[in-house]
Structure formats: structure tokens, C-alpha cells
C-alpha positions as CSV (number, residue, x, y, z in Angstrom):
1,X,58.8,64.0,168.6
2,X,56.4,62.9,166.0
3,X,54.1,66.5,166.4
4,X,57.6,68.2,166.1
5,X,58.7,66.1,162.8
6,X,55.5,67.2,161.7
7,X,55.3,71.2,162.5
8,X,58.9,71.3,160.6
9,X,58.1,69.2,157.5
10,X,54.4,72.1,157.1
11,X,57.5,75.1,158.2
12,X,59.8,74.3,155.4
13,X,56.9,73.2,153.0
14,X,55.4,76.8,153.9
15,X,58.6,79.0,153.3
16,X,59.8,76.9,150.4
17,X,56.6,78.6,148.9
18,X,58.4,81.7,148.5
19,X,61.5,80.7,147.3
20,X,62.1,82.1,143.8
21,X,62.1,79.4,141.0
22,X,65.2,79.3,139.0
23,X,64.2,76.6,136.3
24,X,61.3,78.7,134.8
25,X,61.8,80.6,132.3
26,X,60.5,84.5,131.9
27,X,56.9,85.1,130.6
28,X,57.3,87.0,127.3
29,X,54.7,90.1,127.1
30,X,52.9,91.7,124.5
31,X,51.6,94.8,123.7
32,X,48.2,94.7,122.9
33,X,46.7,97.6,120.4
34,X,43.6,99.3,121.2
35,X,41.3,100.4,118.3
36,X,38.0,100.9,119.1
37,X,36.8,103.9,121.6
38,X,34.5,101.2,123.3
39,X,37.9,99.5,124.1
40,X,40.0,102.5,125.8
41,X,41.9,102.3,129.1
42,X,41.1,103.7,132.0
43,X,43.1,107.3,132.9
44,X,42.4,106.7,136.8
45,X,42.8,102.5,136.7
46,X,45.2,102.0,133.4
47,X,44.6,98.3,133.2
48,X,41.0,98.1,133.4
49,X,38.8,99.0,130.6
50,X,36.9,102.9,130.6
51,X,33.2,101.7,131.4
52,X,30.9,102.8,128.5
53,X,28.7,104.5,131.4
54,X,31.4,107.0,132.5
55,X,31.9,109.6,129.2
56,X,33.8,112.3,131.3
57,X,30.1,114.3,130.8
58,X,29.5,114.4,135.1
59,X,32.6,116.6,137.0
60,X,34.7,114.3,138.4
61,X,34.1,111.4,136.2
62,X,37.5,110.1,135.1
63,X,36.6,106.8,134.7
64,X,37.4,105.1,137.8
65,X,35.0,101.9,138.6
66,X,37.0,99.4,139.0
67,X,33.5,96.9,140.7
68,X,31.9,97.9,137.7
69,X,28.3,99.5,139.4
70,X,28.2,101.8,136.6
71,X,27.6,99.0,134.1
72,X,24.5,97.1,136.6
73,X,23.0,100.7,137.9
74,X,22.2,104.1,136.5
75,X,25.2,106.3,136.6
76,X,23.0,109.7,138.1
77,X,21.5,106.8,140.9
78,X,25.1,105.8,142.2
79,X,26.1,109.8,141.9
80,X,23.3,110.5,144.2
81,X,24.2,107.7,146.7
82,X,28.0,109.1,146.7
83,X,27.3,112.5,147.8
84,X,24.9,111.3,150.3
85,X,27.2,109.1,151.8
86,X,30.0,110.8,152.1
């Protein structure tokens, strides 16, 4: 009866978790203005930054890296790797 008493009180403690909150009141959101071409969005991820490595100069390149390799190796190094794996 006890290990019962206890698997209920973690069952509703767990499902009460995704109950929706009706106290809290709505985050507001704001738009944030981009200026710089360093600080563009991503066309293939829109709410990560375009990584300075990835100009659009290689076919293909639309910016998406969202790990951020480009930025730790050479861009032609992790091209290479790509085709040859597939």
C-alpha cells in the first residue's frame, strides 16, 4: 500500500507537468532589427545567424550550419569531407 501511495503521488506529480498554467501571463515579443551584413539570418535556418564562412560563393551554399563547423574548420576542408561521405 505504501509502494502504491508512492507510484500515484510520482504519476500525478509527472502529468501535472504538462498541464497548462493559467496564472501566467503571455511573454511579450519583440522584433529585433538587423543592421549589419555580419548579422543577417539564415535563408535555410531563419533563426540562426548566416555564418561569416558561408558567402553563397560554393554551389549549394545557402547558409545552412546550424553546429557551426564552418566557423572552427576551413569551409573547402568540410566540402571535401561531404562529398566523400555521402
Amino acid at each position: 500500500t505504501m509502494l502504491r501511495s508512492i507510484v500515484f503521488g510520482a504519476c500525478v506529480a509527472a502529468t501535472s507537468a504538462f498541464a497548462p498554467m493559467a496564472g501566467l501571463p503571455k511573454a511579450q515579443t519583440r522584433a529585433v532589427a538587423v543592421s549589419s551584413p555580419s548579422m543577417q539570418m539564415s535563408p535555410s535556418v531563419p533563426f540562426l545567424k548566416t555564418p561569416e564562412a558561408l558567402d553563397g560563393t560554393m554551389a549549394g551554399d545557402i547558409g545552412f550550419d546550424p553546429l557551426g563547423f564552418s566557423s572552427l574548420t576551413d569551409i573547402r576542408f568540410l566540402r571535401e569531407a561531404e562529398i566523400k561521405h555521402g
